[in-house]
C-alpha positions in Angstrom: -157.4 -89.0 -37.6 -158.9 -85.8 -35.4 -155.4 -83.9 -36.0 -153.9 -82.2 -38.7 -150.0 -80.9 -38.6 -149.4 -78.9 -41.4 -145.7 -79.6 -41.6 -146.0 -83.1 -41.2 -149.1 -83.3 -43.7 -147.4 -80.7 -45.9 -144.4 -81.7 -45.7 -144.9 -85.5 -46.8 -147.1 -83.8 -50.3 -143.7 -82.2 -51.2 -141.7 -84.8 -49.9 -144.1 -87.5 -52.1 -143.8 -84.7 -55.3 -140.4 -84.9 -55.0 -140.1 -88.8 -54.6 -142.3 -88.8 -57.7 -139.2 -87.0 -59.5 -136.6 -89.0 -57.8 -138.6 -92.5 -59.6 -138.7 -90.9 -62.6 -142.4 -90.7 -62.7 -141.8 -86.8 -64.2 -140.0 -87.8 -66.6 -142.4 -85.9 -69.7 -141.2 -82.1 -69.7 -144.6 -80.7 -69.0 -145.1 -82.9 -65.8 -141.8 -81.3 -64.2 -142.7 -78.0 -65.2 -146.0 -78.3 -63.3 -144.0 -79.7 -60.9 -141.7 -76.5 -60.5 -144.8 -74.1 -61.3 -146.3 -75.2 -58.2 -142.8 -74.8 -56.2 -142.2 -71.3 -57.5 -146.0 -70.6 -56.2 -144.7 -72.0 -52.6 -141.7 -70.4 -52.6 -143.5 -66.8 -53.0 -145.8 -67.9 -50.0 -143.0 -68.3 -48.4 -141.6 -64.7 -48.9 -145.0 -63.3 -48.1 -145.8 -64.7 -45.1 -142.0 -64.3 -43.5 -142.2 -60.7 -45.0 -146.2 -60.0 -43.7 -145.7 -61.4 -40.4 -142.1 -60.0 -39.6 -142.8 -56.6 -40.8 -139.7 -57.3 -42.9 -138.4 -54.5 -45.2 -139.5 -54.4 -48.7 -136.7 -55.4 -51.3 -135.6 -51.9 -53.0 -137.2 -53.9 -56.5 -140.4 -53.9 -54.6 -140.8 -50.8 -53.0 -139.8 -48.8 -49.7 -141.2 -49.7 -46.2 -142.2 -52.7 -44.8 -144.1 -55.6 -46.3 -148.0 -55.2 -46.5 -150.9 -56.5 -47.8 -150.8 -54.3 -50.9 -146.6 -55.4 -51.6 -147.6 -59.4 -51.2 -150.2 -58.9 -53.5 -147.9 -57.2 -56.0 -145.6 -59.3 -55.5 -147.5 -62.5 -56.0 -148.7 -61.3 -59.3 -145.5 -60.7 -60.5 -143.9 -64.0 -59.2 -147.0 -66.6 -59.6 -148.4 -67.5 -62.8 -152.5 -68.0 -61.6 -155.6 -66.3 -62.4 -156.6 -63.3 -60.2 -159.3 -65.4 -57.9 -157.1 -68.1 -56.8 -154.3 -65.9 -56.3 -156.7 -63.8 -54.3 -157.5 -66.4 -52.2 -154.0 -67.3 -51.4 -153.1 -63.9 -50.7 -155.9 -64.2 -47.8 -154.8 -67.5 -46.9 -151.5 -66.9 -45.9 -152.0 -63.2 -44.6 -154.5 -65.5 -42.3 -152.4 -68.2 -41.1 -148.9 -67.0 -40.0 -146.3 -70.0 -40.8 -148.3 -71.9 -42.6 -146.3 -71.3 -45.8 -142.9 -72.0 -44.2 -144.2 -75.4 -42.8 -144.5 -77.0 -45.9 -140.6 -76.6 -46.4 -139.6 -77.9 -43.6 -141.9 -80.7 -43.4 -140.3 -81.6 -46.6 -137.1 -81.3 -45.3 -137.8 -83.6 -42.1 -139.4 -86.1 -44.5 -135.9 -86.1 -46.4 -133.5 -86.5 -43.0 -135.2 -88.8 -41.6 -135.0 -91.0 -44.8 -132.0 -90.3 -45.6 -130.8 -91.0 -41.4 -133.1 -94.3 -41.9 -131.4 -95.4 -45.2 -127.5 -94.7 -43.9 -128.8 -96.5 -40.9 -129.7 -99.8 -42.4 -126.9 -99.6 -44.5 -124.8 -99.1 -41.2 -126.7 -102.5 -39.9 -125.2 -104.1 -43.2 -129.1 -104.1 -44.5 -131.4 -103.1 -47.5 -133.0 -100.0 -47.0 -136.7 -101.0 -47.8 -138.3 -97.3 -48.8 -141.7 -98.7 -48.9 -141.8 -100.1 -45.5 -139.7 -96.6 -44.4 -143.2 -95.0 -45.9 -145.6 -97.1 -44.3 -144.0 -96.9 -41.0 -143.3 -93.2 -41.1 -146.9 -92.7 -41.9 -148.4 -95.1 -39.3 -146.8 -92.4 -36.7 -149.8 -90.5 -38.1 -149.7 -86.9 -38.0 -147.9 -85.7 -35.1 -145.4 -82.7 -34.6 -141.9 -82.5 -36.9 -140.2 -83.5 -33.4 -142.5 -85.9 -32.6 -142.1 -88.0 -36.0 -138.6 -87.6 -35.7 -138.3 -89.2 -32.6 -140.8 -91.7 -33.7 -138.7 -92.6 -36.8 -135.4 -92.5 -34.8 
């Protein structure tokens, strides 16, 4: 309750948006394209802060040198569909928080292994895999470090 991991937190939002997918709670067209709106947002987080941070080179469709605060925000207007405030603000965020953005993705990704690890697992054991109780357990660990839950989980 007094921590916050962002790839644990994160990571189980995307994991959950996903899951909703997976139950077919997205099944109305606009739903999944909100749903992929907000990924495609992520996704260029992702390429700013990797590209901010590492002093990567720009793509030649961007520009020459290396990635700044003037190519992020060019690039997030061209790749994110938001109003010019709220993009601002996420420009800041991210040039503020160095791997933030890339947490998410991996948290999801943990969230997914150890699922999947949990569900081949049971079946292993000759047993249901009971995702609900996977859930409630996995979020009883509470919000601890990727490695952490894992080992939690294992």
């Amino acid at each position: 309750m007094f921590s916050w991991v962002s790839g644990h937190g994160e990571g189980w939002a995307l994991y959950a948006e996903r899951l909703m997918q997976d139950l077919g709670y997205l099944s109305d067209p606009g739903d999944r394209m909100g749903m992929l709106d907000a990924q495609r947002l992520r996704a260029a987080r992702v390429v700013v802060d990797i590209g901010v941070h590492l002093g990567k080179p720009l793509p030649a469709s961007i520009g020459s040198g290396t990635w700044d605060r003037d190519a992020a925000w060019e690039f997030l207007k061209a790749n994110v569909a938001m109003d010019r405030k709220s993009l601002l603000f996420e420009l800041n965020r991210y040039l503020g928080w160095p791997g933030q953005a890339p947490s998410y993705k991996v948290g999801q990704r943990l969230w997914e292994q150890i699922r999947d690890e949990s569900k081949a697992a049971a079946a292993a054991r000759g047993e249901d895999f009971d995702l609900k109780a996977f859930h409630r357990r996995a979020l009883d660990v509470g919000s601890v470090g990727l490695d952490t839950l894992r080992a939690a989980l294992a």
